[in-house]
C-alpha positions as CSV (number, residue, x, y, z in Angstrom):
1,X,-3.2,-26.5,15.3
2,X,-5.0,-29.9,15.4
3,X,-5.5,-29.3,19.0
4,X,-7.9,-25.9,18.1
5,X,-9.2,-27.7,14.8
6,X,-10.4,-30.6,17.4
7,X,-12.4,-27.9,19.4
8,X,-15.8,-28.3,18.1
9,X,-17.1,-25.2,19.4
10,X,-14.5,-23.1,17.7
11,X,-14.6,-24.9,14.3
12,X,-18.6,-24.3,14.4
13,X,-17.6,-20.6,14.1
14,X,-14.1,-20.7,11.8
15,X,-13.9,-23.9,9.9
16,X,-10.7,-24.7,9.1
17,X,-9.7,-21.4,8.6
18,X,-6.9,-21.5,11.0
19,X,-3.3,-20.6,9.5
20,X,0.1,-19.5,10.4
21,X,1.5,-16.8,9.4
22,X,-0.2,-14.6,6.6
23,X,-4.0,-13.3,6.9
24,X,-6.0,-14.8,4.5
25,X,-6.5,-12.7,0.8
26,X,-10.1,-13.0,0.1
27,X,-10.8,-16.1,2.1
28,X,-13.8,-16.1,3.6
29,X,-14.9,-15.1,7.6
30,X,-13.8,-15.7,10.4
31,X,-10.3,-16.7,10.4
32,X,-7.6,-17.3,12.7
33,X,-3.8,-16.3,12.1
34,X,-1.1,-18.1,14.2
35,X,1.7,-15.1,14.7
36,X,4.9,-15.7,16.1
37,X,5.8,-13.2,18.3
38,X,9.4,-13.7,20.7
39,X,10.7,-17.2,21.8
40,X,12.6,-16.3,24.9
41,X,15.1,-18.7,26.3
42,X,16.0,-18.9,29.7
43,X,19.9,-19.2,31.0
44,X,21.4,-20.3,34.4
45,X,25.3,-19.9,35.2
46,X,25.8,-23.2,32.9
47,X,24.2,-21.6,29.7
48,X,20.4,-22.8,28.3
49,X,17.9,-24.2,30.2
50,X,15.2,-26.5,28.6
51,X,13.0,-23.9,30.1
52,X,11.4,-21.6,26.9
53,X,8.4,-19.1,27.1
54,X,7.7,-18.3,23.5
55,X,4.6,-16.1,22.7
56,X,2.2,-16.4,20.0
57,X,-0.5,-13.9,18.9
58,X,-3.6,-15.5,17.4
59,X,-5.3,-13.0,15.6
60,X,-9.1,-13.1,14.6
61,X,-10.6,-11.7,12.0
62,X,-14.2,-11.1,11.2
63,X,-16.7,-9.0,8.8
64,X,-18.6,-8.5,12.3
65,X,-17.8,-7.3,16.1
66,X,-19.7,-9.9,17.2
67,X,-18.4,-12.3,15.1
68,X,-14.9,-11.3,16.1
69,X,-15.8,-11.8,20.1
70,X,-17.3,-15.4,19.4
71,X,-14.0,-16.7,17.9
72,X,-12.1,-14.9,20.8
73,X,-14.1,-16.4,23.5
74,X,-14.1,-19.5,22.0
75,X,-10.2,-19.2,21.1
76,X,-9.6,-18.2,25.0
77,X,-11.9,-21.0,26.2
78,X,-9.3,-23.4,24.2
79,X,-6.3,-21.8,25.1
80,X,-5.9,-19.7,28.4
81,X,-4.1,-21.2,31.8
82,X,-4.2,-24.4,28.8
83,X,-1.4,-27.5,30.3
84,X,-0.8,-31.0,28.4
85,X,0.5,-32.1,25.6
86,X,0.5,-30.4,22.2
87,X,1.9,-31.7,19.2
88,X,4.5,-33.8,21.3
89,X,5.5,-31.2,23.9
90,X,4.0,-31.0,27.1
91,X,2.6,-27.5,27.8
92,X,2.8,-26.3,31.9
93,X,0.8,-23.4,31.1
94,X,-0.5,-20.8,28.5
95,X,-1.3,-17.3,29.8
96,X,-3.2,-14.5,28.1
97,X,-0.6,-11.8,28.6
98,X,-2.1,-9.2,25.7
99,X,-6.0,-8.9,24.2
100,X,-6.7,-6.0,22.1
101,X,-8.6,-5.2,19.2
102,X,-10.4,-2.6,16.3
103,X,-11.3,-2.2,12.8
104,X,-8.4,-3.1,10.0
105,X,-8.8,-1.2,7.0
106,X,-8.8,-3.0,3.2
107,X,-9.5,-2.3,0.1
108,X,-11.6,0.0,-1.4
109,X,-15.1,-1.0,-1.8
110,X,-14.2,-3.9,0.7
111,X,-16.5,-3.9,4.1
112,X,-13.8,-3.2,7.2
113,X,-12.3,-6.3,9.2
114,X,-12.7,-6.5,13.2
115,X,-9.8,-7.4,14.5
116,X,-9.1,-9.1,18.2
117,X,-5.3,-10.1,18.6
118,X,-4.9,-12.5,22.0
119,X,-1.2,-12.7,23.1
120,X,0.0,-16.0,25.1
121,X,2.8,-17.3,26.7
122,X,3.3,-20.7,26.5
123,X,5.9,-22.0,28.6
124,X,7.6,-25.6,28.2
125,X,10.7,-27.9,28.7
126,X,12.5,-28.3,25.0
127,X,13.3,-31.9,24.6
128,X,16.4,-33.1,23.5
């Protein structure tokens, strides 16, 4: 998270309001939520490699379309065919494998949330 809170472009647009796992409950516009998604392991005929490909979803939410596609393409700008080093493990590669989006409905009386969810693979030797 402190890579995409160090991307100046994207912080112009969501502040801080990046978080894992639950949307936020009347925080304010745009946000990013961190999703995790599968975290597949990969095997060889003597049992687990270092080799793991989990995949996150980073979900934007806007009051706006528009604002919805600024995050995104400032999100995908940060994070698509991304390598180096992340929070002490080095990344090969992050690949967009999933981008779609709409309208999430909310309360009553509450105006509707746009909604882009990006999908990426991020693949990586585990450490011992």
């Amino acid at each position: 998270m402190a890579y995409l809170l160090g991307r100046t472009a994207l912080t112009a647009l969501v502040g801080t309001r990046i978080q894992f796992d639950e949307e936020p409950q009347g925080s304010a516009l745009p946000a990013i939520v961190i999703l995790d998604v599968s975290d597949v392991k990969h095997r060889d005929l003597l049992g687990q490699t270092k080799l793991e490909q989990p995949t996150r979803q980073f979900s934007v939410l806007a009051y706006t379309k528009s604002a919805a596609k600024a995050v995104a393409r400032q999100l995908k700008a940060a994070l698509s065919d991304y390598h180096g080093t992340l929070s002490g493990v080095v990344v090969q590669r992050m690949a967009l494998i999933t981008e779609h989006g709409g309208r999430q409905s909310v309360a009553e009386g509450q105006p509707p949330l746009h909604r882009i969810d990006l999908e990426y693979e991020i693949t990586y030797l585990k450490e011992e």
